[in-house]
Jmol script that loads the backbone (N, CA, C; Angstrom):
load data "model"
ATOM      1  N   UNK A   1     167.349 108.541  -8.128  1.00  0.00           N
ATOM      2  CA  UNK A   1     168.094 109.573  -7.435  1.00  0.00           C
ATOM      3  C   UNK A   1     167.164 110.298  -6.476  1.00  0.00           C
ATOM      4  N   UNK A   2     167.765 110.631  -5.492  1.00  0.00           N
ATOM      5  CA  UNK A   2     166.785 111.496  -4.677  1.00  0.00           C
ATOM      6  C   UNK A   2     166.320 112.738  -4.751  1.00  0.00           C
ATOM      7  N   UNK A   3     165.742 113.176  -4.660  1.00  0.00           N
ATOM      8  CA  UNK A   3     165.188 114.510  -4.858  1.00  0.00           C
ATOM      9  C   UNK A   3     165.405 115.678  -3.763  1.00  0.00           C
ATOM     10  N   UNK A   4     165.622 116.830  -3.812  1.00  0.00           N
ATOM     11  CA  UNK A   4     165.961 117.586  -2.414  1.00  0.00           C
ATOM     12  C   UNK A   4     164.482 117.771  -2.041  1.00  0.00           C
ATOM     13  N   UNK A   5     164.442 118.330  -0.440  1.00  0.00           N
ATOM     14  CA  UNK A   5     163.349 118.531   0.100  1.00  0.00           C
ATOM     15  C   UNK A   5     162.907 119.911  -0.101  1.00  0.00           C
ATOM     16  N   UNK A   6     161.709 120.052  -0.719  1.00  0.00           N
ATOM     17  CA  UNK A   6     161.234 121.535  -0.996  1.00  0.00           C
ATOM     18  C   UNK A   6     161.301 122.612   0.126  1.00  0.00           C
ATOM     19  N   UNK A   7     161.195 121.432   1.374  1.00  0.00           N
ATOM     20  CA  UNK A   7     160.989 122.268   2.728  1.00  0.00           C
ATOM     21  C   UNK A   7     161.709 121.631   4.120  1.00  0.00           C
ATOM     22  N   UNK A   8     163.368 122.119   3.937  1.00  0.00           N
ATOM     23  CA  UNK A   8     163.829 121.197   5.344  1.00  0.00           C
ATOM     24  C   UNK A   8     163.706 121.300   6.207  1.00  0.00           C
ATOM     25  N   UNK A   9     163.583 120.716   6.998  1.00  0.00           N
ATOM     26  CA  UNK A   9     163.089 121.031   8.553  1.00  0.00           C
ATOM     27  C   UNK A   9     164.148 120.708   9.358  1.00  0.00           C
ATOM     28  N   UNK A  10     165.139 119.482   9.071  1.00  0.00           N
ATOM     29  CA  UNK A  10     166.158 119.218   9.844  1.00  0.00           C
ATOM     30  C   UNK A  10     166.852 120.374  10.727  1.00  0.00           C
ATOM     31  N   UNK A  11     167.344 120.143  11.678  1.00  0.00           N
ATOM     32  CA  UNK A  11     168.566 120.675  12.210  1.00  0.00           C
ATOM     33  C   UNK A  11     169.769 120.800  11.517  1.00  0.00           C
ATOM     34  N   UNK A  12     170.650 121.977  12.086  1.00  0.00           N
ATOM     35  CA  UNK A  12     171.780 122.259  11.379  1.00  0.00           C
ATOM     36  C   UNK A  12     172.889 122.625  12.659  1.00  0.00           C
ATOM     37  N   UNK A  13     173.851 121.904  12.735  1.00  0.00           N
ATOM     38  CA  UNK A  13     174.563 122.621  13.827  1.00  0.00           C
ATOM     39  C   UNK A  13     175.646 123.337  12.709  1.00  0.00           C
ATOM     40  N   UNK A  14     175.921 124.540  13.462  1.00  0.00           N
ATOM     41  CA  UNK A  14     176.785 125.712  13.005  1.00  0.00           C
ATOM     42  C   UNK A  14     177.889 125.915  14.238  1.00  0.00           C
ATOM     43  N   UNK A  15     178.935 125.653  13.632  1.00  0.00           N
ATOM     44  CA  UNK A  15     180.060 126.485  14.931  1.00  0.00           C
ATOM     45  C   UNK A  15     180.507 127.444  14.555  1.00  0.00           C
ATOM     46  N   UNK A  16     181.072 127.601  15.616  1.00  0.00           N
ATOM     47  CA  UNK A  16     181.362 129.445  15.902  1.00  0.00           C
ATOM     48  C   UNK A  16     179.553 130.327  15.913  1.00  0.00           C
ATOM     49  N   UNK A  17     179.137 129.656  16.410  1.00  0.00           N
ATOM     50  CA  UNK A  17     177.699 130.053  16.131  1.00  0.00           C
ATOM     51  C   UNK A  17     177.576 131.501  16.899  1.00  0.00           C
ATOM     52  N   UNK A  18     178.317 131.734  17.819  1.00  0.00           N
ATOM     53  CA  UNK A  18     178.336 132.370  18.750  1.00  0.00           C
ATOM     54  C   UNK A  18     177.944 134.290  18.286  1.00  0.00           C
ATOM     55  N   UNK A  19     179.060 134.133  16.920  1.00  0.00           N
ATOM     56  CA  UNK A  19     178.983 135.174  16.874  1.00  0.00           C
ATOM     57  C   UNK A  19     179.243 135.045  15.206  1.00  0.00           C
ATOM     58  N   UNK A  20     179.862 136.739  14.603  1.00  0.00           N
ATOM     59  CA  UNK A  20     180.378 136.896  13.170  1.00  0.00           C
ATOM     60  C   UNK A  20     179.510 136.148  12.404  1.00  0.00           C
ATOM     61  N   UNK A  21     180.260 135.236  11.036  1.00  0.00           N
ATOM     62  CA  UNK A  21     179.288 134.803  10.617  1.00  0.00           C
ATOM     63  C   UNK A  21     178.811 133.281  10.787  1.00  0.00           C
ATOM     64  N   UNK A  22     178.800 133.005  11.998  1.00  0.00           N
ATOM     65  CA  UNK A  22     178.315 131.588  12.071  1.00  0.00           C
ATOM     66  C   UNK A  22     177.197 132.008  12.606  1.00  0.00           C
ATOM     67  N   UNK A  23     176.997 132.694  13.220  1.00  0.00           N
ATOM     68  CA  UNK A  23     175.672 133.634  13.799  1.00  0.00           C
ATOM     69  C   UNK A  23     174.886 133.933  12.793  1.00  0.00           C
ATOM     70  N   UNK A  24     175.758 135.211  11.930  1.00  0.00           N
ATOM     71  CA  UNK A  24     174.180 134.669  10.532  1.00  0.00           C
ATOM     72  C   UNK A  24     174.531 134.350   9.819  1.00  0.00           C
ATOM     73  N   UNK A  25     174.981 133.373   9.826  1.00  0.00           N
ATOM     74  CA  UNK A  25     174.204 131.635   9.202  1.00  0.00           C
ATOM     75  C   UNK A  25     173.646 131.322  10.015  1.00  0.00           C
ATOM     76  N   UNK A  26     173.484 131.306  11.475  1.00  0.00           N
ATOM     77  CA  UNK A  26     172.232 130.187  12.089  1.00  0.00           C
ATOM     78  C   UNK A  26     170.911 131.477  12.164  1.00  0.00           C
ATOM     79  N   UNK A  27     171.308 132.350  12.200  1.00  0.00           N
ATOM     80  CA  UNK A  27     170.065 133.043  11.675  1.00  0.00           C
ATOM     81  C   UNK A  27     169.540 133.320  10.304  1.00  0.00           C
ATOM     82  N   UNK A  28     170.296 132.845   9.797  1.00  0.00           N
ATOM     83  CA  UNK A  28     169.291 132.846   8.142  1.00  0.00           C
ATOM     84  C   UNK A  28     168.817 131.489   7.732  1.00  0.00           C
ATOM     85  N   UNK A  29     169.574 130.505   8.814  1.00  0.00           N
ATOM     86  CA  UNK A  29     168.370 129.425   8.739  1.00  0.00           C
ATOM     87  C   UNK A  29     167.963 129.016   9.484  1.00  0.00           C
ATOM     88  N   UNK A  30     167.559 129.804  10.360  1.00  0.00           N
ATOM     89  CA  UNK A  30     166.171 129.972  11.234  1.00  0.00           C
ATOM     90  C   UNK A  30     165.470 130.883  10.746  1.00  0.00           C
ATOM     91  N   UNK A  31     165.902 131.726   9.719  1.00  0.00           N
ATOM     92  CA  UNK A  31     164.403 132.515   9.729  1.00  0.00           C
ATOM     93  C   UNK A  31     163.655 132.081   8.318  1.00  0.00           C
ATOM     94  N   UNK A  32     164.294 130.504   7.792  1.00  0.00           N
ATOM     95  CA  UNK A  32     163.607 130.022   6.869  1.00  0.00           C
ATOM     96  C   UNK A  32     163.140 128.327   7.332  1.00  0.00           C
ATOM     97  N   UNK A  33     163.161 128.450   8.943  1.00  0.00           N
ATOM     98  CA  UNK A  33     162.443 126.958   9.307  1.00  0.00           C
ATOM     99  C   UNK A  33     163.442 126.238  10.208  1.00  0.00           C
ATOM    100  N   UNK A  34     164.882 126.265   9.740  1.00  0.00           N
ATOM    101  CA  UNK A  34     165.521 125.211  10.382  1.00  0.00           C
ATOM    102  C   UNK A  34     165.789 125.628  11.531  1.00  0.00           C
ATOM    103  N   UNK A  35     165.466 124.412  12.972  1.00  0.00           N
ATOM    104  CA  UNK A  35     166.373 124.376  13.991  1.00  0.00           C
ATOM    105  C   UNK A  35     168.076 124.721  13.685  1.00  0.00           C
ATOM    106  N   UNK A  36     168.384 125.509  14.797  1.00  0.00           N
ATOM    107  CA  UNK A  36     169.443 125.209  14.579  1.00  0.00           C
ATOM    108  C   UNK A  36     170.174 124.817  16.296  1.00  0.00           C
ATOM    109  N   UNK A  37     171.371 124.583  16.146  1.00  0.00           N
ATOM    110  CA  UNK A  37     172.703 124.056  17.056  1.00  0.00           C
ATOM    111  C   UNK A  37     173.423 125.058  16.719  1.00  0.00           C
ATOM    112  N   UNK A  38     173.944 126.276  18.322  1.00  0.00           N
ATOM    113  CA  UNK A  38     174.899 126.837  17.786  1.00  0.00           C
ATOM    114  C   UNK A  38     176.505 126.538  18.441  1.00  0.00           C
ATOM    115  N   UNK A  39     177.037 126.200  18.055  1.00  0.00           N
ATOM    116  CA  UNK A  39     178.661 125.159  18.790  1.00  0.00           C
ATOM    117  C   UNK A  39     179.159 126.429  19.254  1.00  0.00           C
ATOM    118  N   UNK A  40     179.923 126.463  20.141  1.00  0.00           N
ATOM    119  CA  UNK A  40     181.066 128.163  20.295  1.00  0.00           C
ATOM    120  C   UNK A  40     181.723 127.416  21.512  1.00  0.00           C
ATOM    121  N   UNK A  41     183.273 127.780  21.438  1.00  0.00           N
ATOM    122  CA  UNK A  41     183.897 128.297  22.665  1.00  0.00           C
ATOM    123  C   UNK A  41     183.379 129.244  23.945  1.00  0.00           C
ATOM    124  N   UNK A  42     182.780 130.128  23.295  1.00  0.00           N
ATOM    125  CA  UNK A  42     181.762 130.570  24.269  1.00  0.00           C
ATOM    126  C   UNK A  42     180.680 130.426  24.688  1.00  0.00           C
ATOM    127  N   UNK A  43     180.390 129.316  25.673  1.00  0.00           N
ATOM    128  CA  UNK A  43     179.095 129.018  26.043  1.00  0.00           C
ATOM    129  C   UNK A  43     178.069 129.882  26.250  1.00  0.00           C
ATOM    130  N   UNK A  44     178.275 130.782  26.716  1.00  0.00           N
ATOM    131  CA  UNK A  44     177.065 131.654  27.559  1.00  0.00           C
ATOM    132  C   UNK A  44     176.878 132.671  26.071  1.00  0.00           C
ATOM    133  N   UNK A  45     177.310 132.894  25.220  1.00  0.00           N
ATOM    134  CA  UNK A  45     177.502 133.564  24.126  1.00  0.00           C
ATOM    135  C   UNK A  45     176.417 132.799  23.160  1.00  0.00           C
ATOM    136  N   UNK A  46     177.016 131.511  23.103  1.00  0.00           N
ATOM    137  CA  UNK A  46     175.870 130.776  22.137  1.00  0.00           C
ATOM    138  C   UNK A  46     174.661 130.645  22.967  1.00  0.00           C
ATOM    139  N   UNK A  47     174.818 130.547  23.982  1.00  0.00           N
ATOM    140  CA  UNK A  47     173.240 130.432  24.512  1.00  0.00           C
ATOM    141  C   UNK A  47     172.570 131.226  24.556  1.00  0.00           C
ATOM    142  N   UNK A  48     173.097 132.752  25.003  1.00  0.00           N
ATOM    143  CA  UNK A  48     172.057 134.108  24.933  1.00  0.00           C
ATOM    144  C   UNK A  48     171.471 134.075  23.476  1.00  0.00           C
ATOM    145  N   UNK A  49     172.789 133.870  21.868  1.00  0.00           N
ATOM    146  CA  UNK A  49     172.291 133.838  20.691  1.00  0.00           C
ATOM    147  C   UNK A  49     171.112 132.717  19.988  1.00  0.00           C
ATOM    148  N   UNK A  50     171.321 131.622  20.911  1.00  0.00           N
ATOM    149  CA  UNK A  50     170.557 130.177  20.584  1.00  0.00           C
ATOM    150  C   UNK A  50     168.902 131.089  20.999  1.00  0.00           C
ATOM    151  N   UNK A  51     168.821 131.693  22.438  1.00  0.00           N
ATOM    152  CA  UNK A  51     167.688 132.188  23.160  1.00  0.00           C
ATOM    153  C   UNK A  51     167.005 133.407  22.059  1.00  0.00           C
ATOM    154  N   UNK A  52     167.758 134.298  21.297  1.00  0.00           N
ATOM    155  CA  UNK A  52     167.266 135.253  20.554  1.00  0.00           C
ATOM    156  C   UNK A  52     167.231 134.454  19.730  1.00  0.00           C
ATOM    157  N   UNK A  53     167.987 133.896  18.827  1.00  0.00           N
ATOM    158  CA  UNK A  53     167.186 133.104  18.021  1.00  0.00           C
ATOM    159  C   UNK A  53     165.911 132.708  17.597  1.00  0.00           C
ATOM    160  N   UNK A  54     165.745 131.763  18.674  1.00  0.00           N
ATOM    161  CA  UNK A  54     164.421 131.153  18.469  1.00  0.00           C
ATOM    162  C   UNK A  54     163.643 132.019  19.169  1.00  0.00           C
ATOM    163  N   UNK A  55     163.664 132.889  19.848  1.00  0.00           N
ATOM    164  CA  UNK A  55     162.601 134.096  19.786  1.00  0.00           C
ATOM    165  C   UNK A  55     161.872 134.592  18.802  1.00  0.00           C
ATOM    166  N   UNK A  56     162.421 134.958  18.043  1.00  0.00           N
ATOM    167  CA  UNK A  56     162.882 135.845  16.848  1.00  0.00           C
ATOM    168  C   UNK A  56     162.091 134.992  15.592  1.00  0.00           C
ATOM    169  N   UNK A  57     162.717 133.831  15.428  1.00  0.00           N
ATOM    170  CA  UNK A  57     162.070 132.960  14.640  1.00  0.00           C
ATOM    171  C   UNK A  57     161.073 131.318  14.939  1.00  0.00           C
ATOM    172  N   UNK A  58     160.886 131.759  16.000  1.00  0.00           N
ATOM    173  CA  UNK A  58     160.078 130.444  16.398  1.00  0.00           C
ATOM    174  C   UNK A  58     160.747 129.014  16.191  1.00  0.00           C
ATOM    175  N   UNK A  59     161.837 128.993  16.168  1.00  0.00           N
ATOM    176  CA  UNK A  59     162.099 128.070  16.091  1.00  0.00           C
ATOM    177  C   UNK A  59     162.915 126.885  17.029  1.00  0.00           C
ATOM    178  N   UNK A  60     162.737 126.031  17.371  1.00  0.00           N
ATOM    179  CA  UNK A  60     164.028 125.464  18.577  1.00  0.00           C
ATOM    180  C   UNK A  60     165.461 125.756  18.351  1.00  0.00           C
ATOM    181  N   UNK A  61     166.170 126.158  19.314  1.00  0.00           N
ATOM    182  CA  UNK A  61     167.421 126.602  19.022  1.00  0.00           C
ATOM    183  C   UNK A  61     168.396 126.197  20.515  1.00  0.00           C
ATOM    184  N   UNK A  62     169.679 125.847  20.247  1.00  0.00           N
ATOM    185  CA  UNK A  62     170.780 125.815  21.306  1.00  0.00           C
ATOM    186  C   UNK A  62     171.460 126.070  21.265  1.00  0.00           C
ATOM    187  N   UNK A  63     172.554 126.589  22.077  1.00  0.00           N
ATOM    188  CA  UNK A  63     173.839 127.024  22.442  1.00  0.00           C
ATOM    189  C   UNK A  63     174.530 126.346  23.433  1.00  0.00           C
ATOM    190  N   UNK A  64     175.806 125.381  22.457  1.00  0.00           N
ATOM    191  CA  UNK A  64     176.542 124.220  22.994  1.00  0.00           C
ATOM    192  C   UNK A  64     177.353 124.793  23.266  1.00  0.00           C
ATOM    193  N   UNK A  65     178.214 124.611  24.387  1.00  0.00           N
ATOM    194  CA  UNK A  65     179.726 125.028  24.903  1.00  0.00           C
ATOM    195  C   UNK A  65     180.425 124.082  24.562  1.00  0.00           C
ATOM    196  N   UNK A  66     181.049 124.025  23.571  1.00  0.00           N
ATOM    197  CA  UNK A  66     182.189 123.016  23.002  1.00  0.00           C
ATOM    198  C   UNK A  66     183.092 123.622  22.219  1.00  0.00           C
ATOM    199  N   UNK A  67     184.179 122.933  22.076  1.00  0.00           N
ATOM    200  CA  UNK A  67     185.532 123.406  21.791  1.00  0.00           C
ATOM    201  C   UNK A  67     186.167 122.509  20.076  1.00  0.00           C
ATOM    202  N   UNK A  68     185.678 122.529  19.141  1.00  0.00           N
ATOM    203  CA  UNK A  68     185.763 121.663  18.198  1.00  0.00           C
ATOM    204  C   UNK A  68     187.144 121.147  17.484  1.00  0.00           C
ATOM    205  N   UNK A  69     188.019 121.732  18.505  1.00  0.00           N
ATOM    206  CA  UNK A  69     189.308 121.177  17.980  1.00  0.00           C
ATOM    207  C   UNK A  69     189.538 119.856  18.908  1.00  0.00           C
ATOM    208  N   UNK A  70     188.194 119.694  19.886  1.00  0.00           N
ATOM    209  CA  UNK A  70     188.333 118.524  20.499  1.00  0.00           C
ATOM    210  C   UNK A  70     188.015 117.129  19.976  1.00  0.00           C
ATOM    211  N   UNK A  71     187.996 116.056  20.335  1.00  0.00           N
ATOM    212  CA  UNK A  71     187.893 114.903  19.719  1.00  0.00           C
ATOM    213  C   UNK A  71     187.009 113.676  20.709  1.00  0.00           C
ATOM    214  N   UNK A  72     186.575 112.711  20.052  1.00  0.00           N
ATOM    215  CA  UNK A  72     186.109 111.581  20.886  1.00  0.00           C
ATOM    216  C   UNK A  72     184.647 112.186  21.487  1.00  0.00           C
ATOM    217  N   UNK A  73     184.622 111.733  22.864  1.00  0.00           N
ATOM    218  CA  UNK A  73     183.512 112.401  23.638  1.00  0.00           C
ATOM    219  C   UNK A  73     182.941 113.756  23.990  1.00  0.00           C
ATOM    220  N   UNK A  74     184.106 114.640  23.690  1.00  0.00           N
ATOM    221  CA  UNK A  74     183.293 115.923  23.457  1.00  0.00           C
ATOM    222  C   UNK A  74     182.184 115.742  22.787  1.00  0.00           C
ATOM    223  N   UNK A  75     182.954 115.687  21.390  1.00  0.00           N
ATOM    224  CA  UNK A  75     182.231 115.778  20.012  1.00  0.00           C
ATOM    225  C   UNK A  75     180.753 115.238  19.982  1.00  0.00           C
ATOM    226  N   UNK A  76     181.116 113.692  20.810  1.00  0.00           N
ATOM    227  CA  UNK A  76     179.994 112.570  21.096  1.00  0.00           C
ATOM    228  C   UNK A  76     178.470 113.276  21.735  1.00  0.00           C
ATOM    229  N   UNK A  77     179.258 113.850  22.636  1.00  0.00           N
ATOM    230  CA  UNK A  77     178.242 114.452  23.852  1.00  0.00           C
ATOM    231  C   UNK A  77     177.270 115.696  23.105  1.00  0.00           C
ATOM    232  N   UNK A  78     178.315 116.419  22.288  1.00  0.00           N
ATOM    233  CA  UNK A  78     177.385 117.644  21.739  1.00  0.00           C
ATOM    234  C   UNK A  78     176.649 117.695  20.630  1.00  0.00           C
ATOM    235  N   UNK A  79     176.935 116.590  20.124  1.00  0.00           N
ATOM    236  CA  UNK A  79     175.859 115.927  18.765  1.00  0.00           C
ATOM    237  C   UNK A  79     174.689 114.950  19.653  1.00  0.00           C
ATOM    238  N   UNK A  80     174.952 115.097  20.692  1.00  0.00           N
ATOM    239  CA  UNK A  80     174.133 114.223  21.847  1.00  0.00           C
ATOM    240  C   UNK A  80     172.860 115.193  22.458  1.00  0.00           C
ATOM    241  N   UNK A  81     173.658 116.007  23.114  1.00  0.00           N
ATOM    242  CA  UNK A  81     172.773 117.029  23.655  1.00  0.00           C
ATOM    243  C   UNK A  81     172.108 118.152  22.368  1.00  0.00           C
ATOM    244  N   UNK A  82     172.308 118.054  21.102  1.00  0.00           N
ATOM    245  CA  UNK A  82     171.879 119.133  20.198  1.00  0.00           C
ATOM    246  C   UNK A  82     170.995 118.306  19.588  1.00  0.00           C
ATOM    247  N   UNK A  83     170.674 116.949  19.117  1.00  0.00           N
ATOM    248  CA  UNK A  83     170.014 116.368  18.985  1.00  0.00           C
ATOM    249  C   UNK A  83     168.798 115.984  20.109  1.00  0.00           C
ATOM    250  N   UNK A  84     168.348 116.200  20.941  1.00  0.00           N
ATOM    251  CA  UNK A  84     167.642 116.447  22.219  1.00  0.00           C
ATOM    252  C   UNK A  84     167.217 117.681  22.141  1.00  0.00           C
ATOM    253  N   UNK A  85     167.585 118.605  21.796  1.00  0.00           N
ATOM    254  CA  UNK A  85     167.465 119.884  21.955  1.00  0.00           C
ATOM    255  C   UNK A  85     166.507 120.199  20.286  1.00  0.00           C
ATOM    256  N   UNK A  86     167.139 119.866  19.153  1.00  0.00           N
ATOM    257  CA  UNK A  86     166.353 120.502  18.009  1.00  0.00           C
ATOM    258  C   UNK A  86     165.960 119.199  17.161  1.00  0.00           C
ATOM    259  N   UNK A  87     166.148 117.931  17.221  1.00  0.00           N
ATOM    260  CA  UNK A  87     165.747 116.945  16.456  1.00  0.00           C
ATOM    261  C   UNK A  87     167.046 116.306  15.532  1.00  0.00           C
ATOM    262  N   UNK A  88     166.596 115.887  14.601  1.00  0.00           N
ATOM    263  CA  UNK A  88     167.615 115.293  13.799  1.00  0.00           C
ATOM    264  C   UNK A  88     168.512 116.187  13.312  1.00  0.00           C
ATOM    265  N   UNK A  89     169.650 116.030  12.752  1.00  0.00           N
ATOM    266  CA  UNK A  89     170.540 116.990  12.351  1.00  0.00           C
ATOM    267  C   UNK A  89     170.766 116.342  10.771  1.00  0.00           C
ATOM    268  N   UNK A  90     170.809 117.669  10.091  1.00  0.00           N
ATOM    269  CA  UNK A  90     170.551 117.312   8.315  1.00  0.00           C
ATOM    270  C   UNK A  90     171.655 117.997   8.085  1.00  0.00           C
ATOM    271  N   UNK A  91     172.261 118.928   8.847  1.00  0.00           N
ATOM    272  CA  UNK A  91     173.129 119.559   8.428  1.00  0.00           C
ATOM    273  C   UNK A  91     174.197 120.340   9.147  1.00  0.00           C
ATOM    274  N   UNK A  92     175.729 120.368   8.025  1.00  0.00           N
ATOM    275  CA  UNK A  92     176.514 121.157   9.185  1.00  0.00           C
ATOM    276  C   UNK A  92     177.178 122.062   8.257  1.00  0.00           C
ATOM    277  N   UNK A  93     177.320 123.473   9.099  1.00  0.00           N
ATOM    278  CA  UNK A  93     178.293 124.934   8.897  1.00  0.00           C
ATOM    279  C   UNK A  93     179.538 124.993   9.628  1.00  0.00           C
ATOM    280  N   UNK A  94     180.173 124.692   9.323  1.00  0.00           N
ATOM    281  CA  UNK A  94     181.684 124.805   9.552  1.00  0.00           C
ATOM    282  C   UNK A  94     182.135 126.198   9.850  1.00  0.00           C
ATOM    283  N   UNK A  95     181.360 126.752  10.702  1.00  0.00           N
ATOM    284  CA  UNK A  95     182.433 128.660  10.439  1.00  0.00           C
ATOM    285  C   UNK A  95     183.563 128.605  11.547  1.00  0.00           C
ATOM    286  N   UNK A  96     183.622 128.337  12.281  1.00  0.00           N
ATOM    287  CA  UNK A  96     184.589 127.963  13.871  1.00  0.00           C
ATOM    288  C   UNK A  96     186.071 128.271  12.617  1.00  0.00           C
ATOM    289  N   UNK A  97     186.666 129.624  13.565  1.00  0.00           N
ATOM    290  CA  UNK A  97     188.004 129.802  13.318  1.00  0.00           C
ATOM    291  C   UNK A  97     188.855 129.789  14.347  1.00  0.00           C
ATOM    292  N   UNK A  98     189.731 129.685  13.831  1.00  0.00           N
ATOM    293  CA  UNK A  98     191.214 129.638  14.957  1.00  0.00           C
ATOM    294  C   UNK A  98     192.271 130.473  14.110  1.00  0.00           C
ATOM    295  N   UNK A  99     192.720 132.311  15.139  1.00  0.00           N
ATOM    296  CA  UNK A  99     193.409 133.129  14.609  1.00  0.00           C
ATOM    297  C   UNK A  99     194.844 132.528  15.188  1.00  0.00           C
ATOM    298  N   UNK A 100     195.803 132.398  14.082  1.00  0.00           N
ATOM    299  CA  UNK A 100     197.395 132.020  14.827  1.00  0.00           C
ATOM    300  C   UNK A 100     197.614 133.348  13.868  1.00  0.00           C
ATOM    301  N   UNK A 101     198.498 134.073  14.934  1.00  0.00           N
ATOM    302  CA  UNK A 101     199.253 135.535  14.326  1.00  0.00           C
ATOM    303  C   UNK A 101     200.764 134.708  14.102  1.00  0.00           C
ATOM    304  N   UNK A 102     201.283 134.957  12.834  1.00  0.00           N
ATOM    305  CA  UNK A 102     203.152 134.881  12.705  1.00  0.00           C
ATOM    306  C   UNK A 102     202.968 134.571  11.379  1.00  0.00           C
ATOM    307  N   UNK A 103     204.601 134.318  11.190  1.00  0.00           N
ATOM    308  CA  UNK A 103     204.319 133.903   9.504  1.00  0.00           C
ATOM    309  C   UNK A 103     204.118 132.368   9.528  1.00  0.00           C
ATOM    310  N   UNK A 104     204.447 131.754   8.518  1.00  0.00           N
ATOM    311  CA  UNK A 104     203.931 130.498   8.352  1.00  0.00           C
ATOM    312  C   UNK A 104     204.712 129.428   8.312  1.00  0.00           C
ATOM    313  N   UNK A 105     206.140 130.186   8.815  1.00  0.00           N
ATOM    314  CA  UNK A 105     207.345 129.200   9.050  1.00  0.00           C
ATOM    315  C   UNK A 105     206.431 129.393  11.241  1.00  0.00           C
ATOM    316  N   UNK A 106     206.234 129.891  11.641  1.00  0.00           N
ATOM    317  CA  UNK A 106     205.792 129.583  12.920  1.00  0.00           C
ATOM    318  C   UNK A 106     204.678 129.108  13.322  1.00  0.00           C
ATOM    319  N   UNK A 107     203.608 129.251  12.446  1.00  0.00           N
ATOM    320  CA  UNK A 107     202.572 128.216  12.661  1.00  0.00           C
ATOM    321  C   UNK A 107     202.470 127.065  12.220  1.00  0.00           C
ATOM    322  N   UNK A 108     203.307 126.554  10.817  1.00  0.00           N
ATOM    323  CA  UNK A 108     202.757 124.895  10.479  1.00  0.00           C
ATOM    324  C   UNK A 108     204.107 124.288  11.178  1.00  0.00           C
TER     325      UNK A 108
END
end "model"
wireframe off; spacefill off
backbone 0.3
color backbone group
């Protein structure tokens, strides 16, 4: 069986990185080593946060403008360019929400 790594270094992409808590989550693992990838609808949002980031913690960091309800080549491209940017990717944070206001006979 494998053993976990005492000390990961991998990359982690996080969406919704931008902000709330996908934000810290990519700052609490950056300030224990890992690169991170931060995904957001808001590009310029994850990138100012990707830039403090790795200020902050020395570590490589990005801010992808992608939309994760997308499919195919988005997806392709930004596991493309985040891998270029922080190395291998070991890991992923799922925070990326989508608010629908009504009851639930109008959203499903």
């Amino acid at each position: 069986m494998a053993q976990p790594c005492s000390e990961p270094s991998t990359g982690v992409v996080v969406t919704g990185g931008a902000s709330g808590i996908g934000l810290a989550i990519a700052d609490a693992l950056a300030s224990v080593g890992r690169p991170v990838a931060l995904w957001d609808r808001e590009g310029v949002a994850a990138a100012s946060a990707a830039l403090r980031i790795s200020g902050d913690h020395g570590v490589d960091a990005i801010g992808v403008n992608v939309d994760v309800t997308g499919v195919g080549d988005v997806l392709t491209e930004a596991v493309n360019v985040s891998r270029k940017a922080i190395g291998p990717i070991g890991g992923l944070v799922h925070a990326a929400a989508i608010v629908q206001l009504g009851s639930v006979d109008e959203i499903t």
